[in-house]
N, C-alpha and C positions, 0 to 999 in steps of 0.2 A: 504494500500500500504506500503510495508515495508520499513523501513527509507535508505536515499543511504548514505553509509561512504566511503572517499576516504583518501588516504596517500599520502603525498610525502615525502620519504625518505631521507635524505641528510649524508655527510661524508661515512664512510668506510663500507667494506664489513660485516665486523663484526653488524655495527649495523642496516644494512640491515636484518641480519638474524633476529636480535629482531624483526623488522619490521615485519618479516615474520611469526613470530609467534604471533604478534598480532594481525593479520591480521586472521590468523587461528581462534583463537578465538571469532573476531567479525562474520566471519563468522557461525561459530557453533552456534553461540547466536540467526542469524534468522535475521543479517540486510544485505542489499547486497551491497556487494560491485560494488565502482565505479572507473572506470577507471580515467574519468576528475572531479581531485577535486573539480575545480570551479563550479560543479553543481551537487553536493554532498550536502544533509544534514548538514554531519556532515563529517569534514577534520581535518585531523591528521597531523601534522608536526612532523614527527621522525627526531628531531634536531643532528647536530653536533656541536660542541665546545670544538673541540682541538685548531685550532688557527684562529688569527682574521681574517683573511679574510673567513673561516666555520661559524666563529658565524657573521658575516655582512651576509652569504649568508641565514643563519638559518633565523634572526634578517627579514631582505627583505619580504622571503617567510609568514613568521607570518602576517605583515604589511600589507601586496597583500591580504589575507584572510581576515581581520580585515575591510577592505576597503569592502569587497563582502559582509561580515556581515551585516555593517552598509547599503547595498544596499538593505538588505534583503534577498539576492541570497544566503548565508550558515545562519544554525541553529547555529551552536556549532562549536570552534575551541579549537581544543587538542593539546597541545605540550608536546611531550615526546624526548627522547633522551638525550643527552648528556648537549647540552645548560642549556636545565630546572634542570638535576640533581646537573651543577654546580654553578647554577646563582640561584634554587632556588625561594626565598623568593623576590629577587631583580624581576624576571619574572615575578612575581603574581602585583607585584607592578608597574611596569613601561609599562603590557602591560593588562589592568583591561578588556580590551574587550576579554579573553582568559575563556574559560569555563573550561577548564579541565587541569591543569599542573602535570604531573606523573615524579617524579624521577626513573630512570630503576630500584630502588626495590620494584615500584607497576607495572610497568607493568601487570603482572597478573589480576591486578583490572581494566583492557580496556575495557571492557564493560558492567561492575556495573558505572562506571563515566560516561560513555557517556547514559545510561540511564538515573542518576539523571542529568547529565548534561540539555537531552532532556525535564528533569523537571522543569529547570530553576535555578538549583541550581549550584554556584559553587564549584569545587573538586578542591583542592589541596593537594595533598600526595606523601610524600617521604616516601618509605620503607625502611628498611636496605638494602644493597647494595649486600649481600647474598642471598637476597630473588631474584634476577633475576632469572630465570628459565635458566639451562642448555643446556635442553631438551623440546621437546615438539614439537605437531602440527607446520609444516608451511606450506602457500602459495608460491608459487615462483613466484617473481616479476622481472625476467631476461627473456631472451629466456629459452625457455623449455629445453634446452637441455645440459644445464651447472648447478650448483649452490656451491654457499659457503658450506665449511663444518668445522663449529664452534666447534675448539677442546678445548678451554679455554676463559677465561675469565678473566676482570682484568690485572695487571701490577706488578711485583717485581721489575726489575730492578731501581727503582729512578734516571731516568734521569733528569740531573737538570731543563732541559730547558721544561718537559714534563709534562703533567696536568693529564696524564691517570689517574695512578694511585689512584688521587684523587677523580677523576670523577668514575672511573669502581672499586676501591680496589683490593685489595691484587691478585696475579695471584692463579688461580686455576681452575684445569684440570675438563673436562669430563670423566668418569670412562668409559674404555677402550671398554668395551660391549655395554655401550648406546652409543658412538662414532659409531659402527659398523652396529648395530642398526639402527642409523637414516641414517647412508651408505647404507644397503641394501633397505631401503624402497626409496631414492632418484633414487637409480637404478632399481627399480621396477616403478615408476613414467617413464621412458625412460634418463635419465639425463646419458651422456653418458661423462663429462669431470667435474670432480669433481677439486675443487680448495679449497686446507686446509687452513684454517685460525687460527690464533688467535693472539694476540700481541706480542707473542715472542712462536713461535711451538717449536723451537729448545729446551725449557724448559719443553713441554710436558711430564706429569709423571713424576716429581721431587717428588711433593707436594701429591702424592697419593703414591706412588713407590719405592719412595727414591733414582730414577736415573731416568734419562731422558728415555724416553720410545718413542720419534717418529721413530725409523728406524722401532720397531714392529710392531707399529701399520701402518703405508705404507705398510710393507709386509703383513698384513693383509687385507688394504683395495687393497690391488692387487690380491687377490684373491677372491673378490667379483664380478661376471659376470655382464658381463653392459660395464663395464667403458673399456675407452677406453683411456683416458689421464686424470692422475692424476698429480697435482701440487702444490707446497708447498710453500709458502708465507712467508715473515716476518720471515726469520730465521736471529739469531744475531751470529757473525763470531766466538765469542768464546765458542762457542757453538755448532759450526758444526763439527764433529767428523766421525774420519776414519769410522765409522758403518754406518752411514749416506750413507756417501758416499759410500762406497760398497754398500749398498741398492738400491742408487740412478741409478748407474751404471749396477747394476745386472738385477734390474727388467725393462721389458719393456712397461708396463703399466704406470712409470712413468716418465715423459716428464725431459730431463734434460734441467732445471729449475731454477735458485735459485734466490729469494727475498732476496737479504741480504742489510739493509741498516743501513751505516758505519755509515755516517751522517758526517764523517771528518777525517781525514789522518795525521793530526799535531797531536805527540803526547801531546803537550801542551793543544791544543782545547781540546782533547779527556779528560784529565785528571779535566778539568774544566767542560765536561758534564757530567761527574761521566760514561765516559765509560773506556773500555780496549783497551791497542794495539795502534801501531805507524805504521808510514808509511808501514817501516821494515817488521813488521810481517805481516801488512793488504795486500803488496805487493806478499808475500811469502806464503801466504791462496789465493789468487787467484789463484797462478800458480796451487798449490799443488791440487787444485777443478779442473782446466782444464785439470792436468795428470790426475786423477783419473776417472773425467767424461768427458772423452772425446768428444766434440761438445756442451759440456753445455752452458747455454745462461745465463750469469749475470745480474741482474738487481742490484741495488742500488740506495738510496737517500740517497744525502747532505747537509748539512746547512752553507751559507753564512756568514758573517759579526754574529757570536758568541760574547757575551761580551771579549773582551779582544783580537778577532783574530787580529793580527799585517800580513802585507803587505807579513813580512815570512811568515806566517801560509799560507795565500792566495797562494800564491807562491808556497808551498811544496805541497798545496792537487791540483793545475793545473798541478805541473808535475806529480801528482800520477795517475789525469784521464789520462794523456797521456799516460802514460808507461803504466796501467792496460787496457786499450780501453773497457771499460765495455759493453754489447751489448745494455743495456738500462739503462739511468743513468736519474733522476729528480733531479734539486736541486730547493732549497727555501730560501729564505734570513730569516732570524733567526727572529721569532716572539717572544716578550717579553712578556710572560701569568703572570699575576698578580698571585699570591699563589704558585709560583716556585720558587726554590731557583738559577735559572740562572737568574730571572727579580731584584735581587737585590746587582748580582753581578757589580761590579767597571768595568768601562771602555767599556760601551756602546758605541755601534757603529751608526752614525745617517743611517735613513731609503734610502737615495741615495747611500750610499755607501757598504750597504749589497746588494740593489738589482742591484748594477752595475756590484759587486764581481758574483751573481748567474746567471748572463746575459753573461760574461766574458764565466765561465764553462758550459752553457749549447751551448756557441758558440762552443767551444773546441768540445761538444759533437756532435753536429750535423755535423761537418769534420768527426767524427770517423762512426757515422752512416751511411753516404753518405758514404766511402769506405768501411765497411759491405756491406751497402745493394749493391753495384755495384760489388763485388765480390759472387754476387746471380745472378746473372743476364746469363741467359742460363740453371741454373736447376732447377728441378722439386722437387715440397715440396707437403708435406700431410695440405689440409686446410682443415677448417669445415667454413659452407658457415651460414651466417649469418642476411643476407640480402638481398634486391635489393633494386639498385643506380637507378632511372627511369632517372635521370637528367644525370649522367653519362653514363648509360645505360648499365650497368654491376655490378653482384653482388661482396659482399664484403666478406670478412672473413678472418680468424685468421689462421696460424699455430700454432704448438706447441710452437715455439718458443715465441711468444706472450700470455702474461695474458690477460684476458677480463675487459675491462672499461680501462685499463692504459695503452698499447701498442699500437702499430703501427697496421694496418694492408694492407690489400693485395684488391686492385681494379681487377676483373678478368669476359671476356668473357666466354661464354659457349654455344654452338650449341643445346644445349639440357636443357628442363626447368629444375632447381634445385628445391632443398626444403632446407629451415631450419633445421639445424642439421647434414645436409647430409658431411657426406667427400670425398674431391675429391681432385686429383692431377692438379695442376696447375704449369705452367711452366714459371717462370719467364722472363720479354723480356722486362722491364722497371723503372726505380724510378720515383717517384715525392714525391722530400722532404723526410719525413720518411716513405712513403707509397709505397708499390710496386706494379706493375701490370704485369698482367698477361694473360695468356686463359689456360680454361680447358684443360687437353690432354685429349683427347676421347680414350676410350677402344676398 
């Protein structure tokens, strides 16, 4: 009987797709996968540990498994991801009931470890951090009908407050043809809404090219047949360029869209997280993205209570959500990672009064939200249907104007059975909170 291995993934898209490539490979290898880890062989925690409350949820999930071990119910627990690549030596030590710990530059070794592991032996291995695979086989572990499309890898910019860098190394690109590549073969699988990723796109093709190269590559993946909404994530504002934008605007394949997050408004904060731009110009790049792409949907996230933010700073970035009204904004009170150089700056803030400042702005935000969504109310949008609610009793789904896993979405009747994937026109006729509801208009 062949062995069951399962995963649970945890933190961002990006290292979901690792996920999904390892997953490819334990398949190829001849074990099968399983849906519920808890009654799996052999369970993989694809960790995150960008910040403490990811590495508590990481940290949990190991524990929960550890527990099932000692029940006898799992063989083998794997921990890969982000946690293990930056903690290490400390993992192997603090949690000894772990069979297999992989820094993401062994990844590729996922299932040479879990064989010896099924031997009884433990693996511990960190590869160089270039050895992660670009490319390669994945499984999709979302709905069928969406997936991430991993343009890079890694971090350049040195934000002080950020642990990427150190965890994933230096940014660098997927070369433009295997980009395209694993596009055409996701839209041969049916994947009909592609969502770009990488930790900063807006830099894509610097490091191969010698100039940024995303507005090319969009016009290229828009002319790949399949897709039907394409969308671009995690772009940084000094870096969105008039080409962009015409791109953004011209093509209609993709959804206007934009992930841009600021993280803070005070040019004081800004100059302490080692980024660019003050209210000023961050005020003056909204407008000029809303002339340009007309009905575009902003997203952005912020940070709280930064070493050194003063009551001003708090004050300048509340009047910046008000006057920019972002269509989706997250904030997070400032997490202090140990091996950054913002955890050793002067003039910490204690933990009440960052998460009182992101409680304050995300109140702001939900006034802006609630007069958005009630100036929707009477027309008709394009969704893609994603679900059914049995308990509500109506299915669920997204427009374009929402990303998948972090947005709002739309509670909606229908006279006629749907499917997963399927798009339909629904007519707005209600809010609740940040959700809207709706019915099908029938053709």
């Amino acid at each position: 009987m062949a062995v069951k291995v399962g995963m649970v993934s945890l933190g961002c898209s990006k290292n979901q797709v690792d996920a999904e490539r390892m997953l490819a490979k334990i398949k190829a290898a001849g074990y099968e996968l399983c849906a519920d880890s808890g009654s799996c062989d052999v369970v993989i925690v694809n960790t995150c540990g960008f910040i403490e409350d990811a590495k508590k949820e990481s940290i949990e999930n190991i524990l929960e498994f550890c527990t099932l071990k000692k029940e006898g119910r799992v063989k083998a627990i794997v921990i890969t991801g982000c946690l293990a690549e930056r903690y290490q030596q400390e993992i192997a030590k603090e949690i000894p009931e772990a069979d297999v710990i992989l820094g993401i530059g062994s990844n590729d070794n996922i299932v040479e470890a879990i064989g010896r592991a099924l031997q009884g032996e433990q693996v511990v291995s960190f590869g160089e951090k270039l050895n992660l695979s670009l490319v390669g086989d994945r499984i999709l572990t979302n709905l069928p009908f969406f997936a991430y499309l991993k343009i890079a890898e890694g971090c350049s910019n040195k934000c002080t407050y950020c642990a990427i860098p150190a965890i994933r190394g230096e940014f660098r690109s997927v070369p433009m043809e295997q980009v395209l590549e694993e596009a055409k073969k996701l839209a041969s699988w049916g994947v009909t809404e592609l969502n770009v990723v990488a930790q900063d796109t807006t830099r894509y093709g610097e490091d191969l090219y010698g100039e940024p190269r995303l507005p090319e590559l969009l016009e290229a993946l828009c002319r790949i047949e399949g897709f039907r909404w394409i969308r671009v994530l995690y772009c940084y504002p000094e870096r969105i360029s008039d080409k962009l934008l015409d791109v953004m605007a011209r093509e209609e394949k993709l959804v206007k869209y934009l992930d841009i997050p600021i993280q803070h408004a005070s040019g004081q904060v800004l100059r302490r997280m080692n980024r660019h731009g003050n209210r000023r110009q961050l005020t003056e790049l909204m407008a000029k993205i809303r002339t340009k792409v007309p009905g575009v949907i902003l997203r952005t996230t912020l940070i709280t209570g930064f070493p050194g933010e003063t009551e001003e700073d708090f004050a300048e970035l509340c009047q910046f959500v008000k006057e920019v009204k972002f269509d989706r904004l997250g904030c997070f009170p400032y997490s202090q990672e140990e091996g950054t150089p913002a955890a050793l700056l002067p003039d910490q803030l204690d933990e009440k009064t960052k998460a009182r400042r992101a409680e304050v702005i995300m109140e702001q935000q939900y006034e802006i939200i609630r007069e958005k969504n009630e100036a929707l109310l009477g027309t008709t949008m394009e969704l893609v249907v994603e679900g059914y609610d049995r308990y509500a009793s109506s299915y669920f789904g997204r427009s374009c104007r929402d990303a998948p896993d972090i947005d709002t979405k739309t509670f909606f009747t229908s006279e006629k059975p749907l499917k997963i994937g399927q798009y339909v026109q629904v007519k707005v006729e209600d809010v609740l909170d940040y959700d809207l509801i709706g019915a099908v208009v029938e053709e």
